[in-house]
C-alpha positions in Angstrom: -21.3 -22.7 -2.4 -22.3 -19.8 -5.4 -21.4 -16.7 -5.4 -24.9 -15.7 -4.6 -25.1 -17.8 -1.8 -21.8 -16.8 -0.7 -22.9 -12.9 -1.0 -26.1 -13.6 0.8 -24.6 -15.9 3.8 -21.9 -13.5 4.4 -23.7 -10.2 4.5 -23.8 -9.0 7.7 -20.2 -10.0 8.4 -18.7 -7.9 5.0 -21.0 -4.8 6.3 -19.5 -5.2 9.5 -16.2 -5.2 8.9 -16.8 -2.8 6.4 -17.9 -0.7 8.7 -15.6 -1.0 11.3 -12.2 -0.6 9.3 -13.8 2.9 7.7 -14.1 3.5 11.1 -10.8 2.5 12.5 -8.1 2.9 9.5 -9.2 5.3 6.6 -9.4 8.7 7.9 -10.2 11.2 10.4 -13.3 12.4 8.1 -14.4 8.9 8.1 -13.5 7.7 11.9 -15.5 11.2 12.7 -19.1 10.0 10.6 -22.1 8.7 12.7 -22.1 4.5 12.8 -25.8 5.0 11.7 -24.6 6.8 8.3 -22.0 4.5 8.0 -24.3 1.5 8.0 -26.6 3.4 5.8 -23.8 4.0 3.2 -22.1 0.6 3.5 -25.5 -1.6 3.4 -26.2 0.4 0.0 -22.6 -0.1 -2.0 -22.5 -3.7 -0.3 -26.2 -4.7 -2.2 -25.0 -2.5 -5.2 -22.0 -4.5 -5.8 -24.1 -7.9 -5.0 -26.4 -7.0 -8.3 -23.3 -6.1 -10.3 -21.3 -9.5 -9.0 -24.1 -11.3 -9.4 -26.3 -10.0 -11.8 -24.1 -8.2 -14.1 -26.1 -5.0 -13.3 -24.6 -1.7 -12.3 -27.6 0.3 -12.4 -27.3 0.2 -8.5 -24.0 1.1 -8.2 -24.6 4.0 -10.4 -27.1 5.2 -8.1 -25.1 4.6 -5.4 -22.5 6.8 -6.4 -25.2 9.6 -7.5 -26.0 9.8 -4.3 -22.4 8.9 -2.1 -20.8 11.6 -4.3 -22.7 14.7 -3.0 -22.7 13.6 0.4 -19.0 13.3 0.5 -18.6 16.3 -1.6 -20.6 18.3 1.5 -18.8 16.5 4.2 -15.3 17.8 2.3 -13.9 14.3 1.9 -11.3 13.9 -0.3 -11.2 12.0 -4.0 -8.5 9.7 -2.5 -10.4 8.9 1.0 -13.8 7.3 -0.7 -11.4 5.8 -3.4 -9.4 3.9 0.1 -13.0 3.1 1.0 -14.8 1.3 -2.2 -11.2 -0.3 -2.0 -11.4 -1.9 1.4 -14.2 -3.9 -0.1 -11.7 -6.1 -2.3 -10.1 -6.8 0.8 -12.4 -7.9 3.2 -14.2 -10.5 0.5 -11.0 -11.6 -0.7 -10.8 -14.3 2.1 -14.4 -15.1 1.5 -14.1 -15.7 -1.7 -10.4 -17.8 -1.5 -12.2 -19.9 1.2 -15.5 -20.8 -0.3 -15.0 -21.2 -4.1 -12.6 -23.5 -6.2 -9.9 -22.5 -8.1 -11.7 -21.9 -11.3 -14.6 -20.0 -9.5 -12.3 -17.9 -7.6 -10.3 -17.1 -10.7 -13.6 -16.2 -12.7 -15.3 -14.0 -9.5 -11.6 -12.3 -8.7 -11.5 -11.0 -12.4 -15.0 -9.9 -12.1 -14.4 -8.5 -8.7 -11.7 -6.4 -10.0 -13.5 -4.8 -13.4 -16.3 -4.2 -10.6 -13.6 -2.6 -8.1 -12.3 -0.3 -11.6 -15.3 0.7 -12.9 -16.6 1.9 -9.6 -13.4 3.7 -8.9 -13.2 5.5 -11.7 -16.7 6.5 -12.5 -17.1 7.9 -9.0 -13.8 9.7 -9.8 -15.1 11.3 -13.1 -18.5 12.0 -11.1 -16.8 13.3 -7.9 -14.8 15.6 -10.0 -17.3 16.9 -12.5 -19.8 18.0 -9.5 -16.4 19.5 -7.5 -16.2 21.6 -11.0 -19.6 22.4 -11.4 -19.6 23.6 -7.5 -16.6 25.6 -8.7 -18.4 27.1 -12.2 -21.4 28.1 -9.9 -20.0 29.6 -7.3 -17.8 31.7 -10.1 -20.5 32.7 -12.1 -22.4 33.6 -8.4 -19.2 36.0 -7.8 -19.4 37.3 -11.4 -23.0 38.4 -11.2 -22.2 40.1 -7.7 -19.4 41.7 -9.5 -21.7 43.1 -12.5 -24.0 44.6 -9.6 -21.4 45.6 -6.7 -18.7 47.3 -9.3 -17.6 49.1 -6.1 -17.3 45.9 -4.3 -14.8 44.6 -7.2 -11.3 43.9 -5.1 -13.1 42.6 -2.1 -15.0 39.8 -4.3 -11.4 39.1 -6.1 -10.2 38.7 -3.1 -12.9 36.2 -1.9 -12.4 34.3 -4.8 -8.6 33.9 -4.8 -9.3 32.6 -1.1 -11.7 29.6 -2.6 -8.7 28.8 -4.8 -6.6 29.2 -2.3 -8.6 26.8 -0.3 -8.6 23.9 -3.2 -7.1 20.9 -2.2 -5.9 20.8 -6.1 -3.1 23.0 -7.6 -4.5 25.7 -9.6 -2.7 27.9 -12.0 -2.9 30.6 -15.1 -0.4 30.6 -17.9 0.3 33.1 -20.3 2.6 32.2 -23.4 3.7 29.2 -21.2 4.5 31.8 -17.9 3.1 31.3 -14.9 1.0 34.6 -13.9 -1.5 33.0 -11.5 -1.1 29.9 -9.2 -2.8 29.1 -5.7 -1.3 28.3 -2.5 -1.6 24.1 -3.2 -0.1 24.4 -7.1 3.2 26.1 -4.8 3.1 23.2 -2.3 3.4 20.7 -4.7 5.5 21.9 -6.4 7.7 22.8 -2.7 7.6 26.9 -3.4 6.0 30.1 -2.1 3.0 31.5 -3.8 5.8 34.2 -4.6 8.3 32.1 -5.9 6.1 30.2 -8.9 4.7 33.4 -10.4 7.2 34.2 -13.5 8.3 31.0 -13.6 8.1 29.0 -17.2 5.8 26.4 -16.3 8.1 23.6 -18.4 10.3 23.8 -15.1 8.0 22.2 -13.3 7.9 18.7 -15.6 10.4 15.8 -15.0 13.1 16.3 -18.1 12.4 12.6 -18.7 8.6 13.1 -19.4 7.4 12.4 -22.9 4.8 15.3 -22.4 7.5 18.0 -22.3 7.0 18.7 -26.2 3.7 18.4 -25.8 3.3 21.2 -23.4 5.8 23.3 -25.6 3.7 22.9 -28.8 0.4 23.8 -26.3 2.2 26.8 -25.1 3.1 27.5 -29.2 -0.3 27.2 -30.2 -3.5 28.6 -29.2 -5.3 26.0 -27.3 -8.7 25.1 -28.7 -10.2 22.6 -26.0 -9.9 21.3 -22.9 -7.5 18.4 -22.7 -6.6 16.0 -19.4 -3.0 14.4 -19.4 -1.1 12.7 -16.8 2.7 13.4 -16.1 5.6 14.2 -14.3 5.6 17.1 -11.8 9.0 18.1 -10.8 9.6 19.1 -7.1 11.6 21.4 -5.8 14.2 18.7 -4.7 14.3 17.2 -7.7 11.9 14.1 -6.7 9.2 13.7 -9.7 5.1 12.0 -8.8 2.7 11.7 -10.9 0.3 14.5 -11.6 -3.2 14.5 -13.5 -3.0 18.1 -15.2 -7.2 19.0 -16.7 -6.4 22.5 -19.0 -8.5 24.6 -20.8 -7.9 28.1 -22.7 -9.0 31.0 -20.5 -8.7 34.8 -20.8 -6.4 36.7 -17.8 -6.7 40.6 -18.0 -7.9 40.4 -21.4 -4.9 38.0 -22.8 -5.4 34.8 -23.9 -4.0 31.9 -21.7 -3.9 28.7 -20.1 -5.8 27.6 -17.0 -5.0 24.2 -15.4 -6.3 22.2 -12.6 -3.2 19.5 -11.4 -4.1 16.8 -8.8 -1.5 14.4 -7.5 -2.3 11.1 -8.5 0.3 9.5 -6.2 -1.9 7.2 -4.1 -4.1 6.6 -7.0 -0.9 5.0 -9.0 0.3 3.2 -5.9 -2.9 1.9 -5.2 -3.1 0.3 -9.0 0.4 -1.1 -8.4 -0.9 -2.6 -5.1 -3.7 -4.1 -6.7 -1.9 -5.5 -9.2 0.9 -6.7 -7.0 -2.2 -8.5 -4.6 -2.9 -10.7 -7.5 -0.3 -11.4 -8.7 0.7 -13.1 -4.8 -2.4 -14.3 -5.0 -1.5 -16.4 -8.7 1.7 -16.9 -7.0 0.4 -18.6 -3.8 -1.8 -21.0 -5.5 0.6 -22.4 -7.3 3.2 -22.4 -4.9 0.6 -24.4 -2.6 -0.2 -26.7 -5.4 3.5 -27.3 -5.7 4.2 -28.1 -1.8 1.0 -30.0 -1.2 2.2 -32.4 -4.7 5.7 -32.3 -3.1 5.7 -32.7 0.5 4.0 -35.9 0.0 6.6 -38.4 -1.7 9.1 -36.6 0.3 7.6 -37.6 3.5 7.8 -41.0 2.0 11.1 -40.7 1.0 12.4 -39.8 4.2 10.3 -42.6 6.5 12.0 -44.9 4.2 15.4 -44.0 4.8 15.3 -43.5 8.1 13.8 -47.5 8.0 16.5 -48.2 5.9 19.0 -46.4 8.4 17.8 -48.2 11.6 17.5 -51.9 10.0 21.0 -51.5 8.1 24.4 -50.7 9.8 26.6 -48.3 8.1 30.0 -46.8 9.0 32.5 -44.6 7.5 31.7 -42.3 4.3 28.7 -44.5 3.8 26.7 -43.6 7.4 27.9 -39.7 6.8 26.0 -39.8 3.1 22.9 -41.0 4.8 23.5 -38.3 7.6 23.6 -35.7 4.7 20.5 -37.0 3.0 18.5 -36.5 6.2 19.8 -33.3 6.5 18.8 -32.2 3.2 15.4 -34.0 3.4 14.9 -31.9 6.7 15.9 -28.3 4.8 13.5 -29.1 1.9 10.9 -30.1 4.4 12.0 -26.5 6.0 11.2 -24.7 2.2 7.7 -26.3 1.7 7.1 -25.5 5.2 7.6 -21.8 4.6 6.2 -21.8 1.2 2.7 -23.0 2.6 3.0 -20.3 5.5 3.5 -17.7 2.9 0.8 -18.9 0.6 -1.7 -19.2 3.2 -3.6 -16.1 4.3 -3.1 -14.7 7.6 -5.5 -15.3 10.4 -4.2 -14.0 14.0 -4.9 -15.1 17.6 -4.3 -11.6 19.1 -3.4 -11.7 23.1 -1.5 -9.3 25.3 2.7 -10.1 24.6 5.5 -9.0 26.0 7.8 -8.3 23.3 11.1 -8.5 24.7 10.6 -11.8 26.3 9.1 -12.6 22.4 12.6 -11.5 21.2 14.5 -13.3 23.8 13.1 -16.5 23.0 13.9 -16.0 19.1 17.7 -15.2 20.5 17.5 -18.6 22.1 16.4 -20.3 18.9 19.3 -18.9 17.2 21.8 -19.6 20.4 24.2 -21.6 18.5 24.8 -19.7 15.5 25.8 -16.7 17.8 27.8 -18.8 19.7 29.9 -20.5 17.1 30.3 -16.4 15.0 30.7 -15.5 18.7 28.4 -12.5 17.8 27.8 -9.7 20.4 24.0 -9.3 20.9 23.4 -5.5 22.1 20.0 -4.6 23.8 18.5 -1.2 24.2 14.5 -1.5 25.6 12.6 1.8 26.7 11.2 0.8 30.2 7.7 2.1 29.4 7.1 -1.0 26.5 3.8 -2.7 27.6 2.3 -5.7 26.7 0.8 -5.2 23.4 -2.1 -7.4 21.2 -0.4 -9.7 18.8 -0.5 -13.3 17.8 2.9 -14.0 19.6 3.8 -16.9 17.2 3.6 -15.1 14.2 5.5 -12.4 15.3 8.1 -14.8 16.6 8.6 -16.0 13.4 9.0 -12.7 11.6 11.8 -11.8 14.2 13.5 -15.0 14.2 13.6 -14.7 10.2 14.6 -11.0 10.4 17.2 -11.7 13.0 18.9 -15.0 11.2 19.2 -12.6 8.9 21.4 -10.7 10.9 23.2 -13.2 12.0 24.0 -14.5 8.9 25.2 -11.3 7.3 28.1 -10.3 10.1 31.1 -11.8 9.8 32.9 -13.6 13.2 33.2 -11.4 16.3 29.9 -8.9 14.5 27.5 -6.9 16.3 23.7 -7.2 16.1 21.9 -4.5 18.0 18.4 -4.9 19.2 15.9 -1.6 19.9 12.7 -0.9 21.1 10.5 2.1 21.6 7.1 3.3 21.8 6.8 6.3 19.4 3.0 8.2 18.6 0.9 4.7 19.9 3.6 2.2 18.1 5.9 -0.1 18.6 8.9 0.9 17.3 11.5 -1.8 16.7 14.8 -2.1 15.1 17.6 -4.8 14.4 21.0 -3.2 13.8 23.6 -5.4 12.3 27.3 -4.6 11.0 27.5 -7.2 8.6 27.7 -6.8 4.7 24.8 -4.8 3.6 22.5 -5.0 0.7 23.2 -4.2 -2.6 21.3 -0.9 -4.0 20.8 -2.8 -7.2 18.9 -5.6 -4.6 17.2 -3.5 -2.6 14.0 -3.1 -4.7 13.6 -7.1 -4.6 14.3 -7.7 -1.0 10.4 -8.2 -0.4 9.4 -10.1 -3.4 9.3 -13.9 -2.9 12.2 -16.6 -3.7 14.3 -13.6 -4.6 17.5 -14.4 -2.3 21.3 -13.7 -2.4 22.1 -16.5 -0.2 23.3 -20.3 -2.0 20.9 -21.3 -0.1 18.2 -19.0 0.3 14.6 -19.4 -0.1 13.8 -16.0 -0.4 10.8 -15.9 2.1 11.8 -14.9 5.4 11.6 -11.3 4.6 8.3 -11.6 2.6 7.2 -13.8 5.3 8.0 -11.2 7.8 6.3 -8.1 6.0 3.2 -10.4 5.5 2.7 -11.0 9.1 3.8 -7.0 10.2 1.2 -5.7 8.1 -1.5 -8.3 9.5 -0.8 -6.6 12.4 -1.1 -3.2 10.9 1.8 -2.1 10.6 5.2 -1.9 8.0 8.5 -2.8 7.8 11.2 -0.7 6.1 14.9 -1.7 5.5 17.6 0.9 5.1 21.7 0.2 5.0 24.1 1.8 7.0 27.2 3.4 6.7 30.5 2.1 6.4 28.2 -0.9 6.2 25.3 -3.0 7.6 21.6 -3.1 7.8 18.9 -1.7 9.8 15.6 -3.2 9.6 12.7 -1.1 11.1 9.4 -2.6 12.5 6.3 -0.5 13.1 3.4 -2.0 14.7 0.5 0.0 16.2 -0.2 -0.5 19.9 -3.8 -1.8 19.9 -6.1 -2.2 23.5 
């Protein structure tokens, strides 16, 4: 099947999913939108993105985003909502895409998809923007004329206008000789002050020491500035903790001085969204191959094993020579174990959801993992809230993320340990945790523990976790793992609670 074809045959289905998951997971803006405008809006950017897939032509997208922009700008949608929502298109083809083309196809439509996904992005971001500042230059020259013919209504339309700025969901300040005289209520949130506290303050203070930009700003500050110039960079909070900050300045007067004015946006999601999409294909790269791999493996080790086990029935062996072929069997079986977890991770999740009860879920994974407790002699601790329903999930996948998560666990004490099971139901989610007082993770570790084949163990394949975050957020939800003090590991498992 083409890409046309594929676009054509699988309309419907990509509008309504679409549809349903702007609906269901983006915002309350969004889940708050008539299903009529959302078809309306959907239907257009689906077609648009057909004629630039397939057809190399943008003109409709362009059009599209004419047109999307104003009516999100009215509804008071946010840069980062609509940018979540041209996203979730990306993800619902994806498996479309991986299912119906070949390798080199996919390859060729995935990097198309993605220039199509970025210049969409940020086009409606420079559009969204410019018509949020031309809103902004209107209704200030609007308040400037009032001001020329209501002189005597001079504080009350000051007034009004520090309220709009006020009301920006982007930071907002004046500087004068690199001092902050003027800031609005969100430039003090993000930066974790009082309106109060940030006037007066040198506005260097508030840039990571780290950041490049830092003589950059200085030498602005030096210097009359003679045009308006955009730069991202470090904003410095409060605590201490630094995110990423689009900054758009331009020279002003204030009360007859010349100064700085400067619009900051937090780019935060917009940066970890980029890292996500990059991390997505690079899985993606990673999955082929490590299917390729399995598939060209698993074959000639089938083969290998059906022959010794031939071999070991026809032949009688005793001593050191029977316990080699015991050991060979073994092995064959753990590499059989590998590929087997290697294809699960590759493949893309699909899940049979039905009503499960949980803790008889977590039960059975104890059971599977019976004698290993029984030879550490490991104390398993359980503490269940009573009102736990039965909740949607595909019950096999989420048996094997536990039973990864808890041989984990059970790995990590030493002899006599403690592994403590927990589940609650906290804001509509399943909230559970597996406690364990065994040897921790390294901090220098930590930032790997999710990526695949990265394992501490001799023996370690380095996909249970990954395996287990996969299948959590198919459901949904996340996974977070934090250590403990004097020692051990908690991992947390959030999973919505679906009817």
């Amino acid at each position: 099947m083409d890409l046309k074809e594929l676009l054509k045959n699988y309309r419907t289905k990509i509008i309504d999913e679409w549809i349903y998951r702007l609906h269901t997971e983006v915002s309350e803006r969004y889940s708050a939108r008539p299903i009529d405008e959302l078809f309306q809006t959907v239907s257009k950017a689906t077609d648009a993105n057909y004629y630039a897939l397939v057809y190399n032509d943008k003109s409709k997208i362009n059009e599209h985003i004419n047109w999307i922009a104003k009516l999100r700008l009215e509804g008071g949608f946010s840069l980062s909502e609509v940018q979540t929502a041209y996203e979730l298109y990306r993800l619902i083809i994806m498996p479309y895409l991986n299912a119906e083309l070949d390798e080199k196809d996919y390859m060729q439509v995935l990097g198309k998809l993605n220039q199509n996904l970025f210049y969409t992005i940020t086009r409606f971001s420079d559009y969204f923007q410019a018509l949020h500042e031309k809103w902004l230059y209107l209704y200030a020259k609007k308040l400037e004329k009032e001001v020329e013919k209501r002189t005597v209504k001079l504080k009350e339309s000051e007034k009004e206008y520090r309220f709009l700025l006020n009301e920006m969901n982007d930071g907002y300040f004046v500087g004068v000789e690199g001092v902050v005289v003027f800031a609005n209520k969100a430039f003090a949130q993000m930066h974790g002050y009082d309106v109060d506290e940030v006037i007066g303050k040198n506005f260097l203070e508030f840039i990571g020491s780290g950041d490049p930009l830092k003589e950059k700003f200085i030498s602005i500050f030096q210097n009359d500035l003679q045009k308006e110039e955009v730069f991202i960079y470090l904003r410095k909070h409060k605590k201490g903790t630094l995110y990423p900050t689009e900054i758009k300045i331009k020279p002003i007067f204030y009360r007859n001085q010349k100064g700085i004015g400067g619009i900051l946006r937090d780019i935060t999601e917009r940066v970890e969204l980029e890292k996500k999409i990059r991390e997505a294909e690079r899985f993606v790269h990673l999955g082929r191959i490590a299917t390729c791999l399995a598939h060209e493996i698993r074959n000639p080790l089938s083969s290998v094993k059906m022959n010794i086990q031939i071999f070991a029935h026809n032949v009688s062996l005793e001593g050191y020579n029977k316990r080699r072929l015991e050991i060979i069997l073994k092995e064959i079986g753990r590499l059989e174990k590998i590929l087997s977890d290697i294809l699960d991770f590759a493949r893309p999740i699909s899940l049979n959801l039905n009503k499960t009860n949980i803790k008889r879920v977590i039960l059975q994974c104890i059971e599977n993992v019976k004698p290993q407790i029984e030879e550490k002699e490991i104390k398993i601790k359980f503490n269940f809230s009573k009102n736990i329903p039965s909740i949607l999930l595909d019950e096999e996948k989420v048996k094997q993320a536990l039973y990864n998560i808890l041989l984990n666990a059970i790995q990590a004490v030493d002899r006599r340990g403690k592994v403590e099971i927990i589940g609650t139901i906290k804001k509509q989610n399943l909230i559970l945790r597996i406690i364990d007082n065994g040897c921790g993770i390294k901090k220098s570790d930590m930032p790997f523990i999710f990526d695949p084949f990265f394992s501490t163990k001799p023996k370690g394949t380095g996909l249970g976790l990954p395996l287990a975050k996969k299948i959590v957020e198919a459901h949904g939800g996340g996974i977070n793992v934090k250590t403990r003090k004097p020692k051990g590991v908690c991992v947390e498992i959030i999973i919505p609670v679906k009817e």
